[in-house]
Every structure is written in C-alpha cells, then in structure tokens.
N, C-alpha and C positions, 0 to 999 in steps of 0.2 A: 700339555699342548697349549700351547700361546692361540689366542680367540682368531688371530686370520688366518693361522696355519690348519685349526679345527673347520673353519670354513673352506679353505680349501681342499678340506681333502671329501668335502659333502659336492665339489663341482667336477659334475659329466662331461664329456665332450666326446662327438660323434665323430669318427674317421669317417669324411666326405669324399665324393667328386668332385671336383670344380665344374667342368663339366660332365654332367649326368651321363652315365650308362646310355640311355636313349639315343644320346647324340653322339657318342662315339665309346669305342672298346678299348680305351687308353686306361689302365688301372695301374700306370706308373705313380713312382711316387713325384712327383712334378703332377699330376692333376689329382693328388690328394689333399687335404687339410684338414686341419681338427675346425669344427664348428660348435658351438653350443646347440643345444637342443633346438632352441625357440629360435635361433638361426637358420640352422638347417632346414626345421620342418617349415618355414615359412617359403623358403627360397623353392625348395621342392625341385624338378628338374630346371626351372626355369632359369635364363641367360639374361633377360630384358626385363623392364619393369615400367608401367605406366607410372608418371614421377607424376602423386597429387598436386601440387600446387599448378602446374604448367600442362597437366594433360598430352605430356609427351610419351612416346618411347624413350626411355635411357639404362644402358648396359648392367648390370649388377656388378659392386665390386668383384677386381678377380684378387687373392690375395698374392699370385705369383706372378704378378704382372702389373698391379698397380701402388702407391704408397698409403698406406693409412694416415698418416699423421694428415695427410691430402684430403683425404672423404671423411675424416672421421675426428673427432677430436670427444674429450671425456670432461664433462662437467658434472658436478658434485658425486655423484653415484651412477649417473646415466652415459652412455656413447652416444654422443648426438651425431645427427653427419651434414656435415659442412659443405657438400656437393648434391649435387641431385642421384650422381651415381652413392654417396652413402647415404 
C-alpha cells in the first residue's frame, strides 16, 4: 500500500445533518454530509457562530449551499478559512 493510500484508509468521517435533528425532521440526503470528526463534534447542532476576531454572529459554512474554495482555502497541511463564515 503506497504511504497516503495507508493514510487514508486510517480517515473516519461522520454521516451529518447540515441542519440538526432539533431544528428540523429533514433526513434527506440534501441535509446530509460527511464531516470529520473534530468537525462535527465542534459544530454540534449549532447554525451560527460568534466570529473571534469581530465579536459578531456569523452563519456556519453550509456545504450544499455555499463554495469552499470561498471560506476555505488549504495551506501547507492545514484548511485555513478565508471568510469569517470559514
């Protein structure tokens, strides 16, 4: 097995809500997505997020509705995010 293929087959990913059970009984697959763990468990049911720098409300990425390449962009090993919603 070649060294990133043995790496990826050690990465978990949790079938999600986009939006949480609590807020609504939609378990189509349009408000599903795969999330990493340390994703998921962070976001928890939440839709908003207080953005540190600015002390605001701002939305949480949605993946079926907004562009990554937008919030999010990838330098050296990390996903940094480029908007306050990433």
């Amino acid at each position: 097995m070649l060294p990133l293929a043995r790496a990826a087959s050690l990465v978990t990913s949790h079938i999600e809500h986009v939006y949480a059970q609590q807020h609504t009984t939609d378990d189509s697959l349009e408000n599903l997505c795969l999330a990493c763990p340390r994703c998921n468990l962070q976001k928890g049911p939440n839709l908003t997020t207080i953005d540190a720098e600015f002390g605001k409300i701002v939305p949480l990425f949605h993946p079926r509705q907004q562009n990554w390449q937008e919030h999010f962009e990838v330098q050296e090993y990390h996903i940094v995010g480029r908007t306050t919603t990433g």
